[in-house]
Backbone as JSON, one array per atom type, in Angstrom:
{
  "sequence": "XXXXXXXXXXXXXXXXXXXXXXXXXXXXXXXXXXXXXXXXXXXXXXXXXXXXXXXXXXXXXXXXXXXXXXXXXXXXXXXXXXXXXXXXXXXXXXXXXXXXXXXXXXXXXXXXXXXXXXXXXXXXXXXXXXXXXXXXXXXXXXXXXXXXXXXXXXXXXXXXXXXXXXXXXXXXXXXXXXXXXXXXXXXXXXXXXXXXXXXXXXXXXXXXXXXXXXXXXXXXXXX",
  "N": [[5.84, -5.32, 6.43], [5.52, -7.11, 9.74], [3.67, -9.91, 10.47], [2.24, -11.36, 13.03], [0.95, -14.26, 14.15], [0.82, -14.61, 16.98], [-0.04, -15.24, 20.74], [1.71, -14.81, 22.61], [3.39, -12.91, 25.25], [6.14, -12.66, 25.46], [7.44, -13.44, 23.24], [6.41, -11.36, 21.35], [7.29, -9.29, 22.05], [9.94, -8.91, 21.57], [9.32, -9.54, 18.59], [8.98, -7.09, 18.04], [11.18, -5.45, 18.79], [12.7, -6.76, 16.49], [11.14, -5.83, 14.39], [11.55, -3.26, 14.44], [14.02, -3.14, 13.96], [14.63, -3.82, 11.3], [13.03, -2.17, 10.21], [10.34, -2.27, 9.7], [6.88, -2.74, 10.11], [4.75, -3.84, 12.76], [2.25, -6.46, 13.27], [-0.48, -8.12, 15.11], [-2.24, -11.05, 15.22], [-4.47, -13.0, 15.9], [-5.78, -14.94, 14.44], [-5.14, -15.94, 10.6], [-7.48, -15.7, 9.6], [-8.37, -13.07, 10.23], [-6.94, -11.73, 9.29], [-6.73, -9.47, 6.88], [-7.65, -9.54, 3.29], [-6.04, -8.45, 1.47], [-4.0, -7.78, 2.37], [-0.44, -7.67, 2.67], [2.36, -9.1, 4.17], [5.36, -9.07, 4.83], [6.68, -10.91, 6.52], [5.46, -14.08, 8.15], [4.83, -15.05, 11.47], [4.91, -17.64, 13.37], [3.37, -19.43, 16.27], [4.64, -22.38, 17.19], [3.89, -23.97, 18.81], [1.02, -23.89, 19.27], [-1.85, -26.09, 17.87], [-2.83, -25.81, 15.79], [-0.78, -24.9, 13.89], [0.49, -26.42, 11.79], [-1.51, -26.72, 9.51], [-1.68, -23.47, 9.27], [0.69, -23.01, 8.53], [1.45, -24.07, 5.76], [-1.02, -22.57, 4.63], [-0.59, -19.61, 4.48], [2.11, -19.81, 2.99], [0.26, -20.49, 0.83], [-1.48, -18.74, 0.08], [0.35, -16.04, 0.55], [2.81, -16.16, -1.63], [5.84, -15.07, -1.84], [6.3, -14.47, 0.96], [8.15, -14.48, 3.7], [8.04, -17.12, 5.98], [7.88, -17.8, 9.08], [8.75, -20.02, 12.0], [8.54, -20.02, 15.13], [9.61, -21.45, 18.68], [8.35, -21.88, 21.89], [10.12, -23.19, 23.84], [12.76, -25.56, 22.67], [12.36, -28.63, 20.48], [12.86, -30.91, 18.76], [11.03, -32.74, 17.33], [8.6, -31.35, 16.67], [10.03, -29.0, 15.67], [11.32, -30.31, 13.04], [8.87, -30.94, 12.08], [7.81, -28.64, 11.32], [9.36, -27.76, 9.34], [9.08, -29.52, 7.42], [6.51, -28.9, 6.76], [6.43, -26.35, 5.22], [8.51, -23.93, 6.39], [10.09, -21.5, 5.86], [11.62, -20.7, 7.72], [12.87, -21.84, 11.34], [12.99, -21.06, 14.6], [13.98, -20.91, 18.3], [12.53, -18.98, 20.37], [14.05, -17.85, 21.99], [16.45, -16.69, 20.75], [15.02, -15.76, 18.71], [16.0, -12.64, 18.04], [18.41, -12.72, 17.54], [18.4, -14.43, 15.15], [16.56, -13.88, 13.47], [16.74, -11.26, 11.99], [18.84, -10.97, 10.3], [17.96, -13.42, 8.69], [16.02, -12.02, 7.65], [16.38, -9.89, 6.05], [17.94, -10.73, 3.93], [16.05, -12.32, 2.66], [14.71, -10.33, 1.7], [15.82, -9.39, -0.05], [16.15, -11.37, -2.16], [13.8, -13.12, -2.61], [13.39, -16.25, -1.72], [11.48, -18.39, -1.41], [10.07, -21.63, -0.83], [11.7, -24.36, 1.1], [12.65, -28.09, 1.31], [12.49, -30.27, 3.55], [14.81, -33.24, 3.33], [16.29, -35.0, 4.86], [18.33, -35.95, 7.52], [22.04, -35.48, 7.53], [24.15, -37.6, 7.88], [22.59, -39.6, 7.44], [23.12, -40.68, 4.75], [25.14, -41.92, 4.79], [28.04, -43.42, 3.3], [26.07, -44.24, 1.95], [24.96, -44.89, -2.0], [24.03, -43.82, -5.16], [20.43, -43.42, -5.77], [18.95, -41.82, -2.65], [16.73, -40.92, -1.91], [13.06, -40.42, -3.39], [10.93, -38.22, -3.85], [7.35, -36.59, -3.78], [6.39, -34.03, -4.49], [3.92, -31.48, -4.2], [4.95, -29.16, -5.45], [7.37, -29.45, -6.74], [6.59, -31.86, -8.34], [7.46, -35.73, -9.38], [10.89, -35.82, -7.94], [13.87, -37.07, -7.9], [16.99, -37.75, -5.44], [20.07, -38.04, -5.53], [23.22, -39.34, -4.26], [26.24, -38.94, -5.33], [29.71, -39.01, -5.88], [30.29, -38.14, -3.7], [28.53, -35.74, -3.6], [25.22, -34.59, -3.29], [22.83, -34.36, -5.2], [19.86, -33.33, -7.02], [16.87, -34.3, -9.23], [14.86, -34.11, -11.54], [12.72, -36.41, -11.73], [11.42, -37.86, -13.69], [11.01, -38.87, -16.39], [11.73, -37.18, -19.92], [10.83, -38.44, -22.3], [8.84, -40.32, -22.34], [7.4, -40.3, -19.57], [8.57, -42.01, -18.07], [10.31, -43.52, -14.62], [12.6, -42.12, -13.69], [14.44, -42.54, -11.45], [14.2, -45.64, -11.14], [15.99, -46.66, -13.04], [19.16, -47.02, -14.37], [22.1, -45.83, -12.86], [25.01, -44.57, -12.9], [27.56, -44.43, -10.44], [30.19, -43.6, -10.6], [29.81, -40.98, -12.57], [27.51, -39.96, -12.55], [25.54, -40.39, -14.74], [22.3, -41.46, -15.43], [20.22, -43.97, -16.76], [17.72, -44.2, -18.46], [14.77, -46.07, -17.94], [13.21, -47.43, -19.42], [13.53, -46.88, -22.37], [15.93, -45.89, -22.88], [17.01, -43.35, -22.61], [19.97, -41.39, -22.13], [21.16, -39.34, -18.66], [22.74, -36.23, -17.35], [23.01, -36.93, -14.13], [23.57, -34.68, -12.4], [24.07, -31.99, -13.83], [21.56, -32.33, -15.55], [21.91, -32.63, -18.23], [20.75, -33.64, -21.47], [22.09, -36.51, -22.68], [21.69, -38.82, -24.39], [19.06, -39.76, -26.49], [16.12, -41.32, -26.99], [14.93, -39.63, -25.54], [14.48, -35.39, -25.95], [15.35, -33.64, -24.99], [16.7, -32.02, -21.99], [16.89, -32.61, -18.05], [15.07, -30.78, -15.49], [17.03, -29.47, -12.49], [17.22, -29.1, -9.13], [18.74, -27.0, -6.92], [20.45, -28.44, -3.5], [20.78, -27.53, -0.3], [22.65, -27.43, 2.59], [22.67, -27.49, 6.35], [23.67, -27.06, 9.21], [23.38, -30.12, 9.5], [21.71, -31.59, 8.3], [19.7, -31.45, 5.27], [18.31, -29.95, 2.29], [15.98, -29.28, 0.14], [15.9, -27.08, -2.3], [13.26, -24.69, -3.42], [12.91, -23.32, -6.14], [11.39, -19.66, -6.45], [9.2, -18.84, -8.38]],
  "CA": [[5.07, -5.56, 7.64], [5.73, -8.33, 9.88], [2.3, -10.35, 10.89], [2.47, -12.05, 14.04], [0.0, -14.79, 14.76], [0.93, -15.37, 18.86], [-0.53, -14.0, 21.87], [2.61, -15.03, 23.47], [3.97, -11.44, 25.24], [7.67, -12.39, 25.17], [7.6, -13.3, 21.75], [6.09, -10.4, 20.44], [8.61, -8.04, 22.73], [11.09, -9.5, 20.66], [9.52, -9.64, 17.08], [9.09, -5.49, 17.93], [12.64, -5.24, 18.57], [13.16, -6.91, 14.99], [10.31, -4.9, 13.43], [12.27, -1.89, 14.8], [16.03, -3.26, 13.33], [14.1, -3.84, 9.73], [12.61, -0.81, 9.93], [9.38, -2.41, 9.15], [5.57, -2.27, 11.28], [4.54, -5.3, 13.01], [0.83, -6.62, 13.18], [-0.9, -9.04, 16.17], [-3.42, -11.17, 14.89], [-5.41, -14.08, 16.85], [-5.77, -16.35, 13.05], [-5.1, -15.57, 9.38], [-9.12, -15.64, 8.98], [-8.76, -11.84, 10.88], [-6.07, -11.01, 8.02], [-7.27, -8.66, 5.79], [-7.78, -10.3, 2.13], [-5.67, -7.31, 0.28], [-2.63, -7.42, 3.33], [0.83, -8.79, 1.94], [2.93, -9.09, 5.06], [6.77, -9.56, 4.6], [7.11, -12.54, 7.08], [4.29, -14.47, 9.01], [5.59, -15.73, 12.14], [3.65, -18.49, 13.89], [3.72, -19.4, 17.18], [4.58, -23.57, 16.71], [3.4, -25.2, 20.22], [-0.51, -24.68, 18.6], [-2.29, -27.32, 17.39], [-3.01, -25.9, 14.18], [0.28, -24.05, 12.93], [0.64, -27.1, 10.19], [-2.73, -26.27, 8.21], [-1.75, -22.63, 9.05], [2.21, -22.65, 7.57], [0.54, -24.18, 3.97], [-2.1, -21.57, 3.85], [0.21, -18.78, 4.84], [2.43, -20.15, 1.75], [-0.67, -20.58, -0.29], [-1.7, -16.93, -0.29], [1.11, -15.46, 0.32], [4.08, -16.88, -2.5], [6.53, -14.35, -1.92], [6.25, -14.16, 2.15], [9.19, -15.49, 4.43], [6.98, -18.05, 7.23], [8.85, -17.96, 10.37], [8.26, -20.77, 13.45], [9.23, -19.81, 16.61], [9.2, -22.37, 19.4], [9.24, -21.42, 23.22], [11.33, -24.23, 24.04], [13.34, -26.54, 21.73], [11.67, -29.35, 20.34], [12.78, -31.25, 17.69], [9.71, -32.86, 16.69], [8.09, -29.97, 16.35], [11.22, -28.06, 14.99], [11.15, -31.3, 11.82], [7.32, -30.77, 11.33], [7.5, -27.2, 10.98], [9.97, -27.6, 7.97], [8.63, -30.37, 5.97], [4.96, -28.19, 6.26], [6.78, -25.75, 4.95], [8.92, -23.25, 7.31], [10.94, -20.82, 5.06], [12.85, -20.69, 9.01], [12.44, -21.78, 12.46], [14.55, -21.26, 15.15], [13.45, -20.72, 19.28], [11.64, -17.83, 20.89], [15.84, -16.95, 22.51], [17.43, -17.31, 19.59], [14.82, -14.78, 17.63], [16.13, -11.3, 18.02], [19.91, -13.45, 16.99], [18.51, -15.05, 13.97], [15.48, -13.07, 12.0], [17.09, -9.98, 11.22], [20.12, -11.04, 9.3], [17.4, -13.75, 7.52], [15.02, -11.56, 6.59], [16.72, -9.13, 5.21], [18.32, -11.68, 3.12], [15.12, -12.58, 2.2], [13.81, -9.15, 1.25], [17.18, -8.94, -1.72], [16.2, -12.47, -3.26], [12.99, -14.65, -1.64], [13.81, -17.64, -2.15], [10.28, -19.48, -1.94], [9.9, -22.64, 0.66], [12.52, -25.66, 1.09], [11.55, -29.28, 1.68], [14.01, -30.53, 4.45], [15.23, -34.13, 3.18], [16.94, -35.82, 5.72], [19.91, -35.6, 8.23], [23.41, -36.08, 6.14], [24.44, -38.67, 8.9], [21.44, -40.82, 7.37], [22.91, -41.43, 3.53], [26.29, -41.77, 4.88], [28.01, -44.42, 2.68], [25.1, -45.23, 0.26], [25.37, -44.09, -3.24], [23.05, -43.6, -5.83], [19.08, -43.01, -5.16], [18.94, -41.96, -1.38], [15.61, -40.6, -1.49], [12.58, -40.1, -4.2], [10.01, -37.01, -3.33], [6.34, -36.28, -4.97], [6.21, -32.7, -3.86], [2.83, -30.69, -5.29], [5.2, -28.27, -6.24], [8.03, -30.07, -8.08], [6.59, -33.09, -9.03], [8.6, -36.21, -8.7], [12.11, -35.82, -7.44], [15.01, -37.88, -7.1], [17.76, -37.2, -4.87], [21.46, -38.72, -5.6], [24.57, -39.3, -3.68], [27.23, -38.94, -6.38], [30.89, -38.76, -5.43], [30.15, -37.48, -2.74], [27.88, -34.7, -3.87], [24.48, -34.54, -3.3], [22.11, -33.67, -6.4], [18.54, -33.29, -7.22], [16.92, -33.95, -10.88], [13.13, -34.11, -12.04], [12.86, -37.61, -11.78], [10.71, -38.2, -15.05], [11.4, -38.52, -18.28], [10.54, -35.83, -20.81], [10.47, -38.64, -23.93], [7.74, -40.89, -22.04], [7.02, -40.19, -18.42], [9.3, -43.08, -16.83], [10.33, -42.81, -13.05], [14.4, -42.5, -14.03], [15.17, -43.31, -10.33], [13.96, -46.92, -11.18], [16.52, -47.0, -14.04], [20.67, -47.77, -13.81], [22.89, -44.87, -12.68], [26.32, -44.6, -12.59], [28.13, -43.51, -9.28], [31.39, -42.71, -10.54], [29.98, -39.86, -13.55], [26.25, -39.34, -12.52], [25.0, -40.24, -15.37], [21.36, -41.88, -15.14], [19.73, -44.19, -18.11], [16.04, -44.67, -18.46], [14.56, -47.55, -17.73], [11.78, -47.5, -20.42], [13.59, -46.6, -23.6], [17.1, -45.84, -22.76], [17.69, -42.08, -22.84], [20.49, -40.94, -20.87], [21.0, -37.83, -18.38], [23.67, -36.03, -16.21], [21.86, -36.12, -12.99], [24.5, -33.17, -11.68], [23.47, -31.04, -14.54], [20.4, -32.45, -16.25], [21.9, -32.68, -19.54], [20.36, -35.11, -22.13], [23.29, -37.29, -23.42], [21.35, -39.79, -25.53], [17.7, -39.89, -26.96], [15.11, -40.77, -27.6], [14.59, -37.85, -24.9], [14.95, -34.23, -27.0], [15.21, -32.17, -23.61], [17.36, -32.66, -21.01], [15.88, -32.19, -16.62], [15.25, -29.6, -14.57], [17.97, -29.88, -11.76], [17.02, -28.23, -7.85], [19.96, -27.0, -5.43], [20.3, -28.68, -2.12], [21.23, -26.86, 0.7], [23.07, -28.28, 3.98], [22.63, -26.38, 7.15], [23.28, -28.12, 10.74], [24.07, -31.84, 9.32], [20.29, -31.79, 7.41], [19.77, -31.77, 3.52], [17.18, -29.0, 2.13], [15.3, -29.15, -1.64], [15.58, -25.56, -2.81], [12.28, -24.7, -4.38], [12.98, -21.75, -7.02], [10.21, -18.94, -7.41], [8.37, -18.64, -10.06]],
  "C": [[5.27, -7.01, 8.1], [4.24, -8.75, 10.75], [2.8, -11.67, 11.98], [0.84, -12.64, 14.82], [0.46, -15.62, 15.86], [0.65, -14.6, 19.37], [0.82, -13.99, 22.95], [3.63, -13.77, 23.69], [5.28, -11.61, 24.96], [8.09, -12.42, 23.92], [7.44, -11.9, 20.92], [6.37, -8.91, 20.83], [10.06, -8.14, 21.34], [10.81, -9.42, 19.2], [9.02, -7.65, 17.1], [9.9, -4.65, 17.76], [13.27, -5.61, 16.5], [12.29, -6.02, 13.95], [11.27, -3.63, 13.14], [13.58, -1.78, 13.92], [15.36, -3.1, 11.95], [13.32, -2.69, 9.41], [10.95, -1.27, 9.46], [8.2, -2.45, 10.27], [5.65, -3.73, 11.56], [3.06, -5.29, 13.46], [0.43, -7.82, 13.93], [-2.01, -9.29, 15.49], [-3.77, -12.64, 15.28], [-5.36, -15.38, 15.85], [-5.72, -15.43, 11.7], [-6.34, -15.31, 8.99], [-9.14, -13.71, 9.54], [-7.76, -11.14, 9.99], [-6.44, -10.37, 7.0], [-6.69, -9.26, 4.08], [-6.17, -9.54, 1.06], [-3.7, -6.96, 0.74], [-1.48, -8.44, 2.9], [2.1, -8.54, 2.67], [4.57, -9.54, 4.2], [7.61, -10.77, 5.22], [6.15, -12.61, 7.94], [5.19, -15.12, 10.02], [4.58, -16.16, 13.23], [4.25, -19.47, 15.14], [3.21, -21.43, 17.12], [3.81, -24.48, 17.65], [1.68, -25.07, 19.58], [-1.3, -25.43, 17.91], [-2.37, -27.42, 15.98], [-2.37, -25.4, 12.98], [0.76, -25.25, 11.99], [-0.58, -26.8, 9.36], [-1.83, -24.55, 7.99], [0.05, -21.84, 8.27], [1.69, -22.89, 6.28], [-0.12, -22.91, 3.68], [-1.04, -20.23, 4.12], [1.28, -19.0, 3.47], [1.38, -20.22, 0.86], [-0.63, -18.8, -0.68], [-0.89, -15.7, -0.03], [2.73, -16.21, -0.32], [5.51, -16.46, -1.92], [6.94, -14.0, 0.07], [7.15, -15.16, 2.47], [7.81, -16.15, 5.53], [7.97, -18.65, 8.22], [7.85, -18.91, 11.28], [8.79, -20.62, 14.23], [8.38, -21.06, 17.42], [9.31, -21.41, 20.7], [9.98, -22.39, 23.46], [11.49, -25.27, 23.16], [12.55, -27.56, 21.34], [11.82, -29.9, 18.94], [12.0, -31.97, 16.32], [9.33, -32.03, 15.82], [8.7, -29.48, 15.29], [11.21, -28.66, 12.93], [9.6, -30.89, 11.33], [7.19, -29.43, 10.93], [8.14, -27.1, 9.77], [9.54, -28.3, 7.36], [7.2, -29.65, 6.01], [5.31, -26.35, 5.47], [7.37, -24.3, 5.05], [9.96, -22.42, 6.51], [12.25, -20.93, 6.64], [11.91, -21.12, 10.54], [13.86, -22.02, 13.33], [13.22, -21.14, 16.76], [13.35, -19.32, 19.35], [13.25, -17.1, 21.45], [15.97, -16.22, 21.52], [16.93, -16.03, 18.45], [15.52, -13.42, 17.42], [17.59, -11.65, 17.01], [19.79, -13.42, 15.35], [17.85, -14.76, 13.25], [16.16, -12.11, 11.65], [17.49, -10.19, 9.79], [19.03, -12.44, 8.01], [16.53, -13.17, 6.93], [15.53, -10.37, 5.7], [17.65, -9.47, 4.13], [17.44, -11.7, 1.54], [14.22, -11.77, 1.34], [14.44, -8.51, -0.39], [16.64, -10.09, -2.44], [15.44, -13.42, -2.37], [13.35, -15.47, -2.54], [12.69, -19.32, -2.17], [10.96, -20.71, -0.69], [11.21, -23.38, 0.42], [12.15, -26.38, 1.67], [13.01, -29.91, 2.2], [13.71, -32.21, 3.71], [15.31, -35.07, 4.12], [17.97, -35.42, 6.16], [21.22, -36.25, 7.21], [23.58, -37.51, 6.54], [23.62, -39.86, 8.1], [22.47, -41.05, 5.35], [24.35, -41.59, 3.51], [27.4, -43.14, 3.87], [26.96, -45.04, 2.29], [25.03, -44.25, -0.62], [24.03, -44.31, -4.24], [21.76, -42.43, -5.36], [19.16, -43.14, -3.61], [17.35, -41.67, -0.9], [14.95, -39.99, -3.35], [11.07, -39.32, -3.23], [8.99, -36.77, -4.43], [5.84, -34.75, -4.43], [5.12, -32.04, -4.73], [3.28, -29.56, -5.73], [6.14, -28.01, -7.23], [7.58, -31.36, -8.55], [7.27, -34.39, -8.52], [9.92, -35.71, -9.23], [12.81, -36.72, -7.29], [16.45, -37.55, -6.93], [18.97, -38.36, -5.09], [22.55, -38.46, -5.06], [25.92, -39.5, -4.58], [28.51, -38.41, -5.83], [30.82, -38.04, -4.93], [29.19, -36.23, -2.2], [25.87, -35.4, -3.67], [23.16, -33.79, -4.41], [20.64, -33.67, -6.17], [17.98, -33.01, -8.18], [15.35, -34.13, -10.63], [13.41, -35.83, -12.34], [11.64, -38.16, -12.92], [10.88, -38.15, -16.14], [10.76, -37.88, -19.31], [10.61, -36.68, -22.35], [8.79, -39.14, -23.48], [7.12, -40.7, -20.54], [7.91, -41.35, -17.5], [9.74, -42.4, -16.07], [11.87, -43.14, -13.9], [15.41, -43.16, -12.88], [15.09, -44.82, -10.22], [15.3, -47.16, -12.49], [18.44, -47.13, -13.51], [21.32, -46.27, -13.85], [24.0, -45.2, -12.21], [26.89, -43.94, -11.61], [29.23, -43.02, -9.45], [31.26, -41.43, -11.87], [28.74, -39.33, -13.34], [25.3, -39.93, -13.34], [23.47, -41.95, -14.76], [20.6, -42.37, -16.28], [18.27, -45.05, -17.58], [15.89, -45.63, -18.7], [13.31, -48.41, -18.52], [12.91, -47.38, -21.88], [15.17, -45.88, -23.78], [17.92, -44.63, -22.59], [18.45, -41.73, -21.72], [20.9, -39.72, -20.35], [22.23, -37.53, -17.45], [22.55, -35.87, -14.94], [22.72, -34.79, -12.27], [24.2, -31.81, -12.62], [22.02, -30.77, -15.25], [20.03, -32.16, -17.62], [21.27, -33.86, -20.0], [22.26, -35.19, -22.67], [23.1, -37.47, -24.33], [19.82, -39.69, -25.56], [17.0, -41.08, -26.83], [14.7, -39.38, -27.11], [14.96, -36.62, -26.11], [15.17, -33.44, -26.07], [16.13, -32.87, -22.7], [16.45, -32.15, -19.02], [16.27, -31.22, -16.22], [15.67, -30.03, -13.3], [17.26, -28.86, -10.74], [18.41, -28.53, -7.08], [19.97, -27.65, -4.03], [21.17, -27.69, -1.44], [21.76, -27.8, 1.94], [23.15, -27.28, 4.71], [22.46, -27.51, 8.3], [23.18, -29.31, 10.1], [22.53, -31.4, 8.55], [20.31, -31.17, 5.88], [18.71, -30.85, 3.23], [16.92, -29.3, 0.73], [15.31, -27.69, -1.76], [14.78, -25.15, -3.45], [12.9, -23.41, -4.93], [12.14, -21.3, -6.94], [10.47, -18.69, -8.36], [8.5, -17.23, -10.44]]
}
C-alpha cells in the first residue's frame, strides 16, 4: 500500500498511475496522526512544499523501519530537495518526474529495503583534499568518519573499540588507508576496517557510500 500524505490532485493522479504499475492500493491521508496505528504502508510519499514534512519524514522512518519515504516537490527546489535528504528521504525527485522515477525505485526497494541514507556532500566539494573530508554523529551510526583515499571514498566507525578515541583525530595514511589511533596506537584499514595492530582486539564497522548526480550518500544497513 502506498500512503499518500498530499491533497495535491495532480500528484495523486500520478501516484494512482504508479499504485496501478506496482500493482499495489494507494491511501489519501490529511497527517500520519489519521494513520491507523496497525497500517504498514510500502512507501509514504510526502508532499515537500509543507511546513512540516521534516518532523513528518523522521516520524514516518521512526514507525515505519522498513518503509521507502518518498518527497515529491511541485517545482524544483534545491533547498528543499537537500533538506528532504539529510531528514531522511529514502528518494525525492519532482511531482513530473514521478510516474519516470518511483516505479523502477520501488520495486527495487520491495527485493532488498535498504533503510535511509545520509546525503554527505557534493563530490565537487572534497575535490583534491585527502584524508578526513567529513566526521558525522548520526543517532543511528554513531560517529562516522568519512575518507578520501586514492581516490576512493570510504566510511569507518570512527571510534575505537580498545578505548573510545575519535580515530579521525589520529594520523592516516593517504597512500594505504591505514588510520592509527591517537590514544594508544592501534591501527585500522579504513577501506576495510581491519585491525592491523592492538591494543584494539576488533577491527570497525565500515558503511558503503553511494554517488548519484555528483553528491556522496552514507548507506545505512537494516537491521
Amino acid at each position: 500500500m502506498i500512503l499518500a500524505l498530499t491533497s495535491d490532485a495532480l500528484t495523486l493522479r500520478k501516484l494512482a498511475a504508479v499504485a496501478a504499475e506496482v500493482e499495489s492500493g494507494l491511501v489519501e491521508a490529511g497527517s500520519l496522526d489519521a494513520v491507523d496505528s496497525g497500517t504498514t504502508p510500502t512507501a509514504v510519499v510526502l508532499e515537500l512544499e509543507k511546513a512540516d514534512m521534516t518532523e513528518a519524514i523522521g516520524e514516518s522512518k521512526t514507525r515505519w523501519p522498513l518503509t521507502m519515504v518518498i518527497g515529491v516537490l511541485k517545482l524544483p527546489s534545491a533547498d528543499l530537495w537537500k533538506s528532504a535528504e539529510d531528514a531522511g528521504c529514502d528518494l525525492v525527485t519532482t511531482r513530473g518526474a514521478l510516474q519516470k522515477v518511483v516505479p523502477g525505485r520501488l520495486e527495487s526497494w520491495l527485493k532488498n529495503p535498504r533503510g535511509r541514507r545520509l546525503r554527505l556532500f557534493e563530490i565537487a566539494d572534497v575535490a583534491g583534499r585527502l584524508g578526513v573530508v567529513l566526521r558525522l554523529d548520526d543517532e543511528t551510526t554513531g560517529p562516522v568518519a568519512i575518507y578520501h583515499i586514492g581516490g576512493d571514498l570510504v566510511a569507518v566507525q570512527d571510534l575505537c573499540p580498545h578505548a573510545g578515541a575519535l580515530l579521525s583525530q589520529g594520523e592516516v595514511s593517504v597512500d594505504d588507508g591505514v588510520v592509527t589511533c591517537p590514544e594508544h596506537g592501534s591501527r585500522f584499514d579504513t577501506r576495510s576496517g581491519e585491525r592491523l595492530r592492538g591494543p584494539a582486539d576488533e577491527g570497525l564497522r565500515t558503511y558503503p557510500i553511494v554517488v548519484e548526480d555528483g553528491q556522496a550518500y552514507l548507506q545505512l544497513e537494516q537491521a
